[in-house]
C-alpha positions, 0 to 999 in steps of 0.5 A: 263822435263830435260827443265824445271828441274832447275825452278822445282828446284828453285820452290820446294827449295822457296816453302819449305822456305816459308813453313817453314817461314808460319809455324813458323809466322802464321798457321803451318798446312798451313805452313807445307803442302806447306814445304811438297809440296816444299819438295816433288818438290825437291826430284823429282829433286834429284831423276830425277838427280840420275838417270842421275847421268853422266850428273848431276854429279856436281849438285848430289855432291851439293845435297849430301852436303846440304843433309848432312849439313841438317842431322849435322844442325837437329842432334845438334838442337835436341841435343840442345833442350834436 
């Protein structure tokens, strides 16, 4: 698995995009089934990486910061739509 763990990567993030697109454009159920499935092929990533966090130590700061800028970019949308 650690072999094919960045192409997983890359699948899981442009799934969740097109999902996200799919949702928006035309059918969200659609939509949100391939955002889950994309979402759930990067957390198996992150979840793999933290538990070799030595060897994927850059990798887990780059996770923990997109993470964060998720959390900050959710918080003043919702902020924005009250």
């Amino acid at each position: 698995m650690k072999k094919y763990l960045k192409e997983i990567e890359t699948s899981g993030i442009v799934l969740l995009f097109l999902g996200v697109i799919l949702g928006r454009m035309a059918n969200m159920e659609l939509g949100a089934m391939i955002s889950v499935v994309g979402l759930l092929l990067w957390v198996l990533t992150v979840v793999v990486k933290a538990f070799n966090w030595q060897q994927y130590r850059r990798d887990n700061i780059l996770n923990i910061i997109i993470m964060l800028g998720a959390i900050v970019a959710i918080f003043f949308t919702l902020t924005l739509l009250k």
